[in-house]
Backbone of each chain as ProteinMPNN parsed JSONL, in Angstrom:
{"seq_chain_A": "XXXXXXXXXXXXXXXXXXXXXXXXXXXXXXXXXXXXXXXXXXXXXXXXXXXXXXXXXXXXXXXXXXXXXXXXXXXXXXXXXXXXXXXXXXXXXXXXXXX", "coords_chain_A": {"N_chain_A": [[0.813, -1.205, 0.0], [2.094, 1.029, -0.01], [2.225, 2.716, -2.403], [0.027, 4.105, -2.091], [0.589, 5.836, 0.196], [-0.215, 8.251, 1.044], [-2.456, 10.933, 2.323], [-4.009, 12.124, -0.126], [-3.459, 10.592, -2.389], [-5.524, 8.968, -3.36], [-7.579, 9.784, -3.276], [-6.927, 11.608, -5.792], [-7.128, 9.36, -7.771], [-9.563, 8.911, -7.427], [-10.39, 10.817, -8.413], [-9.742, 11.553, -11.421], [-10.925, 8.822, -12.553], [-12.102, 7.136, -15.215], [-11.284, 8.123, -17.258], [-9.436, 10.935, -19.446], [-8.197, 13.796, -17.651], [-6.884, 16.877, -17.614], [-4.281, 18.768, -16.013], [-5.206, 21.496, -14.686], [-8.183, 20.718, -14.737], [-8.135, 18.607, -12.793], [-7.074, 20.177, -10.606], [-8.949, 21.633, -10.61], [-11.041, 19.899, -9.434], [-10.058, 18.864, -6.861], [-10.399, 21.316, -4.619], [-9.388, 21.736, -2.757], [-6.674, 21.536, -2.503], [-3.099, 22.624, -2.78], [-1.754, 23.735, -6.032], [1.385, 23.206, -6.096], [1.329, 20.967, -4.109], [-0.348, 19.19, -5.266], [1.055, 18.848, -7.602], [3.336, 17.795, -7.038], [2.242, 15.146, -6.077], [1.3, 14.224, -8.038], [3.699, 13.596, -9.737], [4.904, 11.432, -7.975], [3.019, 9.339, -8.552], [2.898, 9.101, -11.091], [5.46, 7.714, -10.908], [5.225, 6.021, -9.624], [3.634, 4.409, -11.757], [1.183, 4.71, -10.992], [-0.615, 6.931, -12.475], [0.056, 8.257, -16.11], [1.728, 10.514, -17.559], [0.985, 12.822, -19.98], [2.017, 15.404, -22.005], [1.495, 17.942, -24.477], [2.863, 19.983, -26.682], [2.193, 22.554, -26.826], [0.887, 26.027, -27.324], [-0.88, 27.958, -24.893], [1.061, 25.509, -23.038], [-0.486, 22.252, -22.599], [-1.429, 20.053, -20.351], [-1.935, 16.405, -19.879], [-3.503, 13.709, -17.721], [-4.019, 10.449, -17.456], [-5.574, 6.924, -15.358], [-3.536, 4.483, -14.846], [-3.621, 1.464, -16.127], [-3.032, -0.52, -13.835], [-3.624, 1.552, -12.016], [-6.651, 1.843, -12.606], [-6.994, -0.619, -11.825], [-7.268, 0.152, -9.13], [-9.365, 1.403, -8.725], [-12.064, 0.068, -7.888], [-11.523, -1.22, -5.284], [-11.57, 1.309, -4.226], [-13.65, 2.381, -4.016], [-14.893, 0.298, -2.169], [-13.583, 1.786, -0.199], [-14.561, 3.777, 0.409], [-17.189, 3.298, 0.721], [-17.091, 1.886, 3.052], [-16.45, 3.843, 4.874], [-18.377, 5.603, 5.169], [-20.464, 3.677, 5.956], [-18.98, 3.008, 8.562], [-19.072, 6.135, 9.481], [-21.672, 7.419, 9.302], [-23.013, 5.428, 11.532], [-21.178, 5.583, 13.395], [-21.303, 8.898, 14.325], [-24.457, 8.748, 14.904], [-24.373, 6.848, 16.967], [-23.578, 8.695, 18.741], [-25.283, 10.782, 18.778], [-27.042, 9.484, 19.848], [-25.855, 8.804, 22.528]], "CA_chain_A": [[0.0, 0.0, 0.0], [3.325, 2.217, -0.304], [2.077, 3.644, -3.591], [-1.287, 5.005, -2.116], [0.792, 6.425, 1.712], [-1.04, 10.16, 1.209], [-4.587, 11.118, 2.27], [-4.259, 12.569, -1.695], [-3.396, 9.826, -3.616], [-6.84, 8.224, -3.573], [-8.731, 11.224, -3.779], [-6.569, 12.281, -7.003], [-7.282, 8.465, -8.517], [-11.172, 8.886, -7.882], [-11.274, 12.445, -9.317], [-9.513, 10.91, -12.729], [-11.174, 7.961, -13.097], [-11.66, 6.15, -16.43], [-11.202, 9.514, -18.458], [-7.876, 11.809, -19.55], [-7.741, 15.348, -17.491], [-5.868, 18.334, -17.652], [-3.758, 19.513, -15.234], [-6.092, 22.533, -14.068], [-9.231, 20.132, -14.251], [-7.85, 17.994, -12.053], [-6.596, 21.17, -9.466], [-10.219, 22.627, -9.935], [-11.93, 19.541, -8.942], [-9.98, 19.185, -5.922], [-9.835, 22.669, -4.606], [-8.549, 22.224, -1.445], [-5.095, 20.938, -2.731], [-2.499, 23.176, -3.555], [-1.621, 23.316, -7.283], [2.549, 22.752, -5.563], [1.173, 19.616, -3.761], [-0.776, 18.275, -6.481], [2.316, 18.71, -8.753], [4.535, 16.614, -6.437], [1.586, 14.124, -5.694], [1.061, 13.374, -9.554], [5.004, 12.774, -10.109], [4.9, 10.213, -7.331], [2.249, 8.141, -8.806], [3.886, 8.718, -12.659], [7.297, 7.033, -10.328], [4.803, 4.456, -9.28], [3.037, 3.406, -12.435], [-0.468, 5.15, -11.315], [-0.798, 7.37, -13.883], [0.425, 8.162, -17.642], [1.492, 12.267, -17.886], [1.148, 12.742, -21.335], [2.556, 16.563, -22.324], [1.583, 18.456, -25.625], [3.791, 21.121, -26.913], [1.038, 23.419, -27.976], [0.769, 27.649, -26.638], [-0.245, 27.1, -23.866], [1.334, 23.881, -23.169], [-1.441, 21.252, -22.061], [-0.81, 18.386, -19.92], [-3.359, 15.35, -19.536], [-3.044, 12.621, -17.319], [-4.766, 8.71, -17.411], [-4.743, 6.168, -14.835], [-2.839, 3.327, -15.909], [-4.53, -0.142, -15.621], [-2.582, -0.607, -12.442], [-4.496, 2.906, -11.205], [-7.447, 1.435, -12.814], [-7.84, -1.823, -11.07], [-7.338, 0.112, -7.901], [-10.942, 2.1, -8.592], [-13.752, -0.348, -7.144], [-11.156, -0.894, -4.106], [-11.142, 2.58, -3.175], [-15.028, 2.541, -3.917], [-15.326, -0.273, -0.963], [-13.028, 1.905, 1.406], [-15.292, 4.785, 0.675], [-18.243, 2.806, 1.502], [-16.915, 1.431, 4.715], [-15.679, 5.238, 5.568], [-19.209, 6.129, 5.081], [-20.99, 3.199, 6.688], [-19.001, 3.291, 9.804], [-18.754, 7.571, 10.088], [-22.834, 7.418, 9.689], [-23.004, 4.469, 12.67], [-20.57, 6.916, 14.87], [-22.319, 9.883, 14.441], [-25.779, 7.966, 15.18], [-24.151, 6.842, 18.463], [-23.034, 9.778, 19.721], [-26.347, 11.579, 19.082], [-28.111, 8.714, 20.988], [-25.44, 8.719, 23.805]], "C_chain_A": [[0.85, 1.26, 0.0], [2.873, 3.032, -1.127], [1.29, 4.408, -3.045], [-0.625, 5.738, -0.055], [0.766, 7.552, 1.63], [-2.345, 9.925, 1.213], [-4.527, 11.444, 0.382], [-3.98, 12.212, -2.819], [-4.908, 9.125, -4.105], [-7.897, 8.845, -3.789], [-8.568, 11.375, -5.052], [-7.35, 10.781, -7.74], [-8.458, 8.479, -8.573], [-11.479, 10.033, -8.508], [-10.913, 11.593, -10.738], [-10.606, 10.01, -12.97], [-11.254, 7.691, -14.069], [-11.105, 6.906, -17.581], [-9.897, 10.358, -18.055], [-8.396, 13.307, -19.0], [-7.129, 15.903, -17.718], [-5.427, 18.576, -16.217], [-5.05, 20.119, -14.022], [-7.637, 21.729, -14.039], [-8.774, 19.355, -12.878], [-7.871, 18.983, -10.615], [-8.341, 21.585, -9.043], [-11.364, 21.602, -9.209], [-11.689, 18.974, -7.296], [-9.241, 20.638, -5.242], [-9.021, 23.215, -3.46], [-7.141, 22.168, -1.513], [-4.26, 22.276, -3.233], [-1.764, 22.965, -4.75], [0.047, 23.025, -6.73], [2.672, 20.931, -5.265], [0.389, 18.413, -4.506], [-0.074, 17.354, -7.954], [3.037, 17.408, -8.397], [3.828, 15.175, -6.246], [1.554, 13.394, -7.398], [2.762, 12.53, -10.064], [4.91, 11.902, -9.188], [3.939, 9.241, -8.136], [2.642, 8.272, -9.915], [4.922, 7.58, -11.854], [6.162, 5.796, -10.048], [3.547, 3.808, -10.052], [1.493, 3.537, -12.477], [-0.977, 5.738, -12.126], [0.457, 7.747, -14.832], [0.426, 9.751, -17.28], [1.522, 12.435, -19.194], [1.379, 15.178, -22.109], [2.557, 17.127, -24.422], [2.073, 19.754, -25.752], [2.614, 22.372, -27.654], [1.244, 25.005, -27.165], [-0.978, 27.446, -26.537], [-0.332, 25.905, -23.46], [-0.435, 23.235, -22.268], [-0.747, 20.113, -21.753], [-1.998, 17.501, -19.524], [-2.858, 14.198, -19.157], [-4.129, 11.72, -17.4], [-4.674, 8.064, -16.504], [-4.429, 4.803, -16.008], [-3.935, 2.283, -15.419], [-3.795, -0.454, -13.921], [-3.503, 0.564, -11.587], [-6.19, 2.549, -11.325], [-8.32, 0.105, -12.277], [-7.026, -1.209, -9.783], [-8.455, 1.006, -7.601], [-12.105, 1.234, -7.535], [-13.209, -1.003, -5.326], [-11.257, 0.16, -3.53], [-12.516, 2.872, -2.849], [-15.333, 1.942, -2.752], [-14.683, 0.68, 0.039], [-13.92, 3.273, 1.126], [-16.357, 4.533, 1.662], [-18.113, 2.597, 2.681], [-16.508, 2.831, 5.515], [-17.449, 5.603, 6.056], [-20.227, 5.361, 5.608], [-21.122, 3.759, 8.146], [-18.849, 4.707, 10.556], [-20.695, 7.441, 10.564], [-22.975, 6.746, 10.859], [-22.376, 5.657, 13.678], [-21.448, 8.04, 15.352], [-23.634, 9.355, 14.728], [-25.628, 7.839, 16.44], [-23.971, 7.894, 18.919], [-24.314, 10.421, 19.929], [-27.48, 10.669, 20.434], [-27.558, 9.002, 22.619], [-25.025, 10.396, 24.226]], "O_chain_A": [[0.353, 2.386, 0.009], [2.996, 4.216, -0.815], [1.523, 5.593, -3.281], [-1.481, 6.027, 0.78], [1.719, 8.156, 2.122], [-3.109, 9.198, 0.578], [-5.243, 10.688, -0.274], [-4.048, 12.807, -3.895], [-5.157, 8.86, -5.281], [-8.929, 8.516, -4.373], [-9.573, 11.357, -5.763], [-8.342, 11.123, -8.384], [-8.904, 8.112, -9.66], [-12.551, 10.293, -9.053], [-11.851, 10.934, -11.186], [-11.412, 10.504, -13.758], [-10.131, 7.933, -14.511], [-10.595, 6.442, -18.601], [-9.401, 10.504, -16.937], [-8.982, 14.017, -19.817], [-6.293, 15.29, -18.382], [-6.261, 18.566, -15.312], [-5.574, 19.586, -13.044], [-8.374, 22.214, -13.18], [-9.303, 19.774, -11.849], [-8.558, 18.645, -9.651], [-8.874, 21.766, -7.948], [-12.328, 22.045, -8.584], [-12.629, 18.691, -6.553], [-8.059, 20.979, -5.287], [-8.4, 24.244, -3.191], [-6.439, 22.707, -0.657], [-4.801, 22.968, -4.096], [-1.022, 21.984, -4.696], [0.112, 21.898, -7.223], [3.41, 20.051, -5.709], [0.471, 17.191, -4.386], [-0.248, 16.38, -8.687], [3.27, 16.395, -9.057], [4.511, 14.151, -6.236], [1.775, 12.223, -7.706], [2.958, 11.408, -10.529], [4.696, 10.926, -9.907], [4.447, 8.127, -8.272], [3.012, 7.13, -10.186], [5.052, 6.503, -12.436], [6.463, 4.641, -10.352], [2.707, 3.056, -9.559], [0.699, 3.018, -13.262], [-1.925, 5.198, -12.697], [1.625, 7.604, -14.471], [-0.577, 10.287, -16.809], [2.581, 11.945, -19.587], [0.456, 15.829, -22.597], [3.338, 16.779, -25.307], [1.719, 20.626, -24.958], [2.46, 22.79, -28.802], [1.977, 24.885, -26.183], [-1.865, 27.092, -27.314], [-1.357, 25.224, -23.425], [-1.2, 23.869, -21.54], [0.079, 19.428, -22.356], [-2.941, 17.95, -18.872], [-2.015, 13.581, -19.808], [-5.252, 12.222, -17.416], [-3.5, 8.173, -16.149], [-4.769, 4.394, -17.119], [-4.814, 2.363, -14.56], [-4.555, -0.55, -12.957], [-4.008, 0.261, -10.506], [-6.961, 2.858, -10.416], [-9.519, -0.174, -12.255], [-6.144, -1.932, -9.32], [-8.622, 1.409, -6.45], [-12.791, 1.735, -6.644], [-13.994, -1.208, -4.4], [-11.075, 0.185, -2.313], [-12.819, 3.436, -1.797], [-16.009, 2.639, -1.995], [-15.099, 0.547, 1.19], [-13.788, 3.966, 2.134], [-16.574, 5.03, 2.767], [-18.93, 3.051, 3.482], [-16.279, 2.803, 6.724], [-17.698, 5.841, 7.238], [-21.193, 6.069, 5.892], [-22.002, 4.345, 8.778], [-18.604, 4.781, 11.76], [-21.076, 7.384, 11.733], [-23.141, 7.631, 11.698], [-22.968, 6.389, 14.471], [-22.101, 8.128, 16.392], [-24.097, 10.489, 14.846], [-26.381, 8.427, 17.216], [-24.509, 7.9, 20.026], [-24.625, 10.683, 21.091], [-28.22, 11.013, 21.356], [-28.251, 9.282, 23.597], [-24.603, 10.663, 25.351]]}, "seq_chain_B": "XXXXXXXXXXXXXXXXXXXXXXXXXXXXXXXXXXXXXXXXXXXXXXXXXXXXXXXXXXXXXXXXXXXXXXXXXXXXXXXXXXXXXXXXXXXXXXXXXXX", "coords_chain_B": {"N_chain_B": [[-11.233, 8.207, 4.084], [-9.655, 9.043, 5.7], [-8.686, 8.105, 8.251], [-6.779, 6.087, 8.255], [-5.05, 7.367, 7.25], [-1.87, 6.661, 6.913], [1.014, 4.638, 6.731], [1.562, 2.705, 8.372], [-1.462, 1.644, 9.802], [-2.948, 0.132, 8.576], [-1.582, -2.067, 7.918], [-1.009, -3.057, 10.94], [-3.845, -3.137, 11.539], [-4.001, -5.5, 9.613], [-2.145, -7.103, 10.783], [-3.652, -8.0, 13.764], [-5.957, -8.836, 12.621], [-8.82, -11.245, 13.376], [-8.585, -12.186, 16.079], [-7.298, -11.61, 19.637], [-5.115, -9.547, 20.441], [-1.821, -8.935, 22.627], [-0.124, -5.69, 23.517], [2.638, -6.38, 23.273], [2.799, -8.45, 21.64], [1.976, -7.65, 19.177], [4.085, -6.161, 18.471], [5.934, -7.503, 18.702], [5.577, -8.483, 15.709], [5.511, -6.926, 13.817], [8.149, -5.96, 13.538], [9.953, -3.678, 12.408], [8.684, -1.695, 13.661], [8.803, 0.729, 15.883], [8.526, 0.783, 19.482], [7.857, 3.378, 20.745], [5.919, 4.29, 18.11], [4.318, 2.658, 17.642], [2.621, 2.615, 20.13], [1.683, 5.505, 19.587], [0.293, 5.085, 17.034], [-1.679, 3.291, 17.719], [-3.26, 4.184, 19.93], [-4.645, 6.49, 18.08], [-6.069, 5.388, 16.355], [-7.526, 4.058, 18.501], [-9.108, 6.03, 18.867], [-10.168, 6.647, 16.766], [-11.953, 4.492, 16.13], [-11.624, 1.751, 15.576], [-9.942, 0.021, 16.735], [-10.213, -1.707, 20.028], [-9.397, -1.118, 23.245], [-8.142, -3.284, 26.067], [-7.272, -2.844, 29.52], [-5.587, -4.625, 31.507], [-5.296, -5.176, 35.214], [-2.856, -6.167, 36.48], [0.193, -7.532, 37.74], [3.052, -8.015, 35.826], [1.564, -5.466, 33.649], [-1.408, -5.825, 31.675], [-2.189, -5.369, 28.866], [-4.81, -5.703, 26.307], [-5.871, -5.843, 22.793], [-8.182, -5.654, 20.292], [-9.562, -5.913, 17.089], [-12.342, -3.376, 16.479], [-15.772, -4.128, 15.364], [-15.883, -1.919, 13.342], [-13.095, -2.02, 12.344], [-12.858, -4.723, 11.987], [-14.368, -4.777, 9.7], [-12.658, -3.681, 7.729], [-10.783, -5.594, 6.813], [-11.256, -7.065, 4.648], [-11.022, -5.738, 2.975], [-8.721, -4.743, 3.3], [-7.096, -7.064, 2.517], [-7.954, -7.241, -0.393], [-6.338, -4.855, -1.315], [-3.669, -5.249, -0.983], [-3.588, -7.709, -2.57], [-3.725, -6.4, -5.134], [-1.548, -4.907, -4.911], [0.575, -6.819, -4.808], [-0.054, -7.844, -7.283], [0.68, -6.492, -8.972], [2.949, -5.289, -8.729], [5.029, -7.359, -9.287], [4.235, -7.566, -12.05], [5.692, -5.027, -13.442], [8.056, -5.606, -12.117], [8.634, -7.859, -13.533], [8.482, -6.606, -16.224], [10.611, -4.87, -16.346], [12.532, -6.567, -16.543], [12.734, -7.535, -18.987], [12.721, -5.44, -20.347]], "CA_chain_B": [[-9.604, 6.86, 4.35], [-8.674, 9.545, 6.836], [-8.616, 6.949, 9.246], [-6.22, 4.932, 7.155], [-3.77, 8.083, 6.705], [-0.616, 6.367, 7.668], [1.172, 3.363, 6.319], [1.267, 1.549, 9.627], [-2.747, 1.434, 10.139], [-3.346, -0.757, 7.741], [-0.334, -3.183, 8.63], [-1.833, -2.969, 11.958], [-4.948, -4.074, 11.657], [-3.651, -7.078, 9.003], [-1.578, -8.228, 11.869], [-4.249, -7.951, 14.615], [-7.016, -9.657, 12.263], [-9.63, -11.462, 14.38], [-8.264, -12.266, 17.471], [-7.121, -11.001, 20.143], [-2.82, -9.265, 20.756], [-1.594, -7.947, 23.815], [0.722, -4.757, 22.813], [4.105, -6.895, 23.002], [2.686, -9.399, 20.42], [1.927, -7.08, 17.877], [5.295, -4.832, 18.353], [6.812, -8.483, 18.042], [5.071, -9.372, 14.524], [5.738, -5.696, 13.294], [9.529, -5.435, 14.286], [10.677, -3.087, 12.205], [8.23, -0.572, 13.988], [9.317, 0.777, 17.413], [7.338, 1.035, 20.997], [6.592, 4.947, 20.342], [5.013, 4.954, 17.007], [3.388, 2.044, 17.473], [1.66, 2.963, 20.798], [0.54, 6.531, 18.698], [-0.466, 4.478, 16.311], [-2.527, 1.961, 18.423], [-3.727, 5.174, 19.987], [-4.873, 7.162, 17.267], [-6.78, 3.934, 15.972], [-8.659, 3.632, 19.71], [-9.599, 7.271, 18.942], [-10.94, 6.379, 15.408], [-12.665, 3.464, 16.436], [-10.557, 0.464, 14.865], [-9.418, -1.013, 17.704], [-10.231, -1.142, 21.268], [-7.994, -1.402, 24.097], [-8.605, -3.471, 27.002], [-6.017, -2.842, 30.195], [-5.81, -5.801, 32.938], [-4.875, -4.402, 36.124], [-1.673, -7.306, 36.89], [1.159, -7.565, 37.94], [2.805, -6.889, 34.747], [0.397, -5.064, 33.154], [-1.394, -6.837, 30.611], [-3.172, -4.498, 27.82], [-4.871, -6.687, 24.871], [-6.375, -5.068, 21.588], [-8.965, -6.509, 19.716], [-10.573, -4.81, 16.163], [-13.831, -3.519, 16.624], [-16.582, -3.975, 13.441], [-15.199, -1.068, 12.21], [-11.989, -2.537, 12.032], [-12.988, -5.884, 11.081], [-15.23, -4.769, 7.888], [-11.645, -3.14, 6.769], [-9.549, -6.556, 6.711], [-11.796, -8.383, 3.373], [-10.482, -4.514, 1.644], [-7.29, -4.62, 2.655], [-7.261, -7.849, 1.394], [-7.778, -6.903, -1.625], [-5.222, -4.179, -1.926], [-2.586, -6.1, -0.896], [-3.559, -8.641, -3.893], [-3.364, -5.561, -5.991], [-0.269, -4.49, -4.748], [1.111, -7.853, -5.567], [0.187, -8.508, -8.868], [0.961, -4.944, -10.159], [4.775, -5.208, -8.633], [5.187, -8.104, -10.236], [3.694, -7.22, -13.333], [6.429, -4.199, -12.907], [9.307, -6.16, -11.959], [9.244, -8.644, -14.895], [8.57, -5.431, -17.097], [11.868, -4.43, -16.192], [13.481, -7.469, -16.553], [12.532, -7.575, -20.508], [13.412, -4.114, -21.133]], "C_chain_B": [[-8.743, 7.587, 5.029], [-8.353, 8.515, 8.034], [-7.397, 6.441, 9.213], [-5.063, 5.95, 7.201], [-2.243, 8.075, 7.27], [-0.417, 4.972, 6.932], [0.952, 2.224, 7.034], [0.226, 0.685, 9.918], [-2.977, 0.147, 9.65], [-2.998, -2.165, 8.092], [-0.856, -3.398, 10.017], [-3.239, -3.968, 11.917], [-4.833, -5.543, 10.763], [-3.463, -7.418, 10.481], [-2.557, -8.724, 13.018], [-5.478, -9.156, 14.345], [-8.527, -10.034, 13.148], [-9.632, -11.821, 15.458], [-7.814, -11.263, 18.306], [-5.724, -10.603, 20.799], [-2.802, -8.628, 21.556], [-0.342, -7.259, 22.768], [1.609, -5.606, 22.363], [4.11, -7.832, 21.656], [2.651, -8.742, 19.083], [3.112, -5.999, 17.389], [6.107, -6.393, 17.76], [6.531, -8.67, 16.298], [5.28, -7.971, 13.941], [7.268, -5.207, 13.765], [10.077, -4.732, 13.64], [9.987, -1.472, 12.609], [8.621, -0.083, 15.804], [8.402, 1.432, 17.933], [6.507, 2.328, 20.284], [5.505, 4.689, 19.127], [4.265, 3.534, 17.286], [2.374, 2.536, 18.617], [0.647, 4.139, 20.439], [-0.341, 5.948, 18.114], [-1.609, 3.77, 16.591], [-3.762, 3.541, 19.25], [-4.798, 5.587, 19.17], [-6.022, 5.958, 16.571], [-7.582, 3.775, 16.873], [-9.624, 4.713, 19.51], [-10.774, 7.085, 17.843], [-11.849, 5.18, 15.212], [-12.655, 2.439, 15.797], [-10.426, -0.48, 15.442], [-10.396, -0.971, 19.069], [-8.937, -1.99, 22.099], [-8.577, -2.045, 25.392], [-7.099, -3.676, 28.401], [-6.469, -3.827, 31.571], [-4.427, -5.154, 33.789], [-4.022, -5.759, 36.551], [-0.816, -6.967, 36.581], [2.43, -8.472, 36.941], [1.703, -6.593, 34.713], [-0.212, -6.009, 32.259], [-2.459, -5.592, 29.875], [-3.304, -5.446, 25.847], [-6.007, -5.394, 23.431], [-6.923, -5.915, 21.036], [-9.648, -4.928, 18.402], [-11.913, -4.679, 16.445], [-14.792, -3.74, 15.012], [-16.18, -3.327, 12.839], [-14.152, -1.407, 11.288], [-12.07, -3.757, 11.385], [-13.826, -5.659, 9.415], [-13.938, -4.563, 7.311], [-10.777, -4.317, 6.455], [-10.003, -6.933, 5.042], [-10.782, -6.737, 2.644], [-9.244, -4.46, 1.806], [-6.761, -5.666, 2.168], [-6.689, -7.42, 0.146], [-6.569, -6.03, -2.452], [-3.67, -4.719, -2.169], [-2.816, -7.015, -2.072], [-3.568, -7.583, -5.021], [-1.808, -5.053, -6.252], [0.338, -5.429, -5.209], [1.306, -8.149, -6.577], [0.65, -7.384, -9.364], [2.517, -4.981, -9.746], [4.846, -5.649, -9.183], [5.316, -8.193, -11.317], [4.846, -6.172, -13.847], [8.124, -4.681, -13.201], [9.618, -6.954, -13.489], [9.236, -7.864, -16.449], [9.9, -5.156, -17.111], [13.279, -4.899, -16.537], [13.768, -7.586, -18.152], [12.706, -6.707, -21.017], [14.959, -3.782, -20.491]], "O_chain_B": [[-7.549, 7.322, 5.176], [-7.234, 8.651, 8.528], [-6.856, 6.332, 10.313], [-3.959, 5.406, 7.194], [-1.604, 8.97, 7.823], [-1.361, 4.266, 6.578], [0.43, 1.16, 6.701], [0.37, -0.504, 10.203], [-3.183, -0.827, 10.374], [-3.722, -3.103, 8.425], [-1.3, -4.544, 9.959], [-3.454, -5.146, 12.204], [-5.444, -6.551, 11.12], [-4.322, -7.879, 11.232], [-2.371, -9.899, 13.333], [-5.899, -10.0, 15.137], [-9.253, -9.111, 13.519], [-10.72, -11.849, 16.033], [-7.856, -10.096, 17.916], [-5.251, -11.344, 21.661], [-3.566, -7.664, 21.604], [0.209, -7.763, 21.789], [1.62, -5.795, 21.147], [5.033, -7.965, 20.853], [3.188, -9.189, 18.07], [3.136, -5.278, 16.392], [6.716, -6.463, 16.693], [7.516, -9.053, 15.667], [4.925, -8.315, 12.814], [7.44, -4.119, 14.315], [11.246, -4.786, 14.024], [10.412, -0.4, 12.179], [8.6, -0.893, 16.731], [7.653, 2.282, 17.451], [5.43, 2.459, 19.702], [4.309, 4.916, 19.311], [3.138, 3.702, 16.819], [1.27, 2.888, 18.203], [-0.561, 4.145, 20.673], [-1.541, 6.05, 18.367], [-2.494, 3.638, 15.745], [-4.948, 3.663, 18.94], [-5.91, 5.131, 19.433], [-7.115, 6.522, 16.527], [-8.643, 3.306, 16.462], [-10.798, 4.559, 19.848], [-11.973, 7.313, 18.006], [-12.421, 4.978, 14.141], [-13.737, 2.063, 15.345], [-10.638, -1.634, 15.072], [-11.325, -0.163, 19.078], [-8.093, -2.853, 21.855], [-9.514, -1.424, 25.893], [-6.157, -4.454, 28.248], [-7.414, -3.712, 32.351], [-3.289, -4.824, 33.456], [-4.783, -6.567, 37.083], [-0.577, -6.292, 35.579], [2.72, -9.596, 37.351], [0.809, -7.088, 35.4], [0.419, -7.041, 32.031], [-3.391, -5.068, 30.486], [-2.571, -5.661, 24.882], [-6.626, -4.343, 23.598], [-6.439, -7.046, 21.078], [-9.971, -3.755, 18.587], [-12.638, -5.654, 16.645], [-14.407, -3.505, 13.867], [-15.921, -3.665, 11.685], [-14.097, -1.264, 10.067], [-11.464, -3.949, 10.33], [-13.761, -6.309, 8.372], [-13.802, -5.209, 6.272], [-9.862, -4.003, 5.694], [-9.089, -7.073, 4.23], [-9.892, -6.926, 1.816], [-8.493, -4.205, 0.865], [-5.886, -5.47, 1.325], [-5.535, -7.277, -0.26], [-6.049, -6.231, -3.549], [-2.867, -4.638, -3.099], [-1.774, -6.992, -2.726], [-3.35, -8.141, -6.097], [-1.149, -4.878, -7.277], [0.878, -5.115, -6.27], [2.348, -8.612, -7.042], [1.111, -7.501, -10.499], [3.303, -4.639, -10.629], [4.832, -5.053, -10.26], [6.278, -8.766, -11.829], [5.075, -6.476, -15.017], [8.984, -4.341, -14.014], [10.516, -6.721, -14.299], [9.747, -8.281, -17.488], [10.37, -5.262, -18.244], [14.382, -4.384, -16.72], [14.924, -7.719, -18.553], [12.905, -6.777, -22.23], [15.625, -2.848, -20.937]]}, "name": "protein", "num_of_chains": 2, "seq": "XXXXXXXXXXXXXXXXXXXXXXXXXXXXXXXXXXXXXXXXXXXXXXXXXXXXXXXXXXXXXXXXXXXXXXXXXXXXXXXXXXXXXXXXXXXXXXXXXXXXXXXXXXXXXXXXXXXXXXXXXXXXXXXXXXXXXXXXXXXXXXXXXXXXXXXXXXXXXXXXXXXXXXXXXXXXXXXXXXXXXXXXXXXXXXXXXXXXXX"}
């Protein structure tokens, strides 16, 4: 689980999913991230095979990233740890209001 | 998967599974992690409602840990990642070997 050791690797792989972004899509759909830490978070997962950066030389440059099939069969895993985030936060919060 | 935001956690609850580890057992089966960070860790996990902690008042002490539901729904997913993680090194490694 080395590849995914940031709260913002698993976030970034569910914003992508099956479809090529841009750069600045990517930044605007998580807005809390800084475009610095987003930078450094995407070269880690290029170094580890999660996604594809793909760079066109055009004014102004465009960059669009993919996940790879490796990034891709780690989608309906991250879907169960959502679910279970979101089971057991609802359950907590439920208790607490009771107790 | 704030919960989760640490490499350890995870490793953690593998090792713990469905039974039940007093601290020393699980610092043994995790030895390349030391006392402090694991007790944060074990911590931070009682807080998030993963684990619980149960402390027997003897001479030693005796403090055992057991996952709670929370914790146990997360083992079948990390499961899974870990069989992700596997086949995609792999997949990786012998890439490497052929180029």
């Amino acid at each position: 689980m080395s590849a995914l050791g940031s709260k913002w690797k698993p976030i970034i792989v569910m914003v992508i999913k099956d479809r090529t972004l841009r750069f600045g899509e990517i930044a605007a759909r998580i807005s809390v991230i800084s475009r610095k830490v987003l930078t450094d978070q995407l070269r880690e997962m290029e170094e580890d095979h999660l996604v594809t950066r793909q760079e066109f030389k055009e004014l102004p440059p465009r960059v669009e990233y993919r996940l790879t099939e490796k990034g891709l069969a780690l989608l309906p895993i991250l879907s169960l740890l959502e679910e279970w985030e979101r089971e057991f936060d609802f359950t907590e919060k439920k208790l607490e209001e009771i107790i």
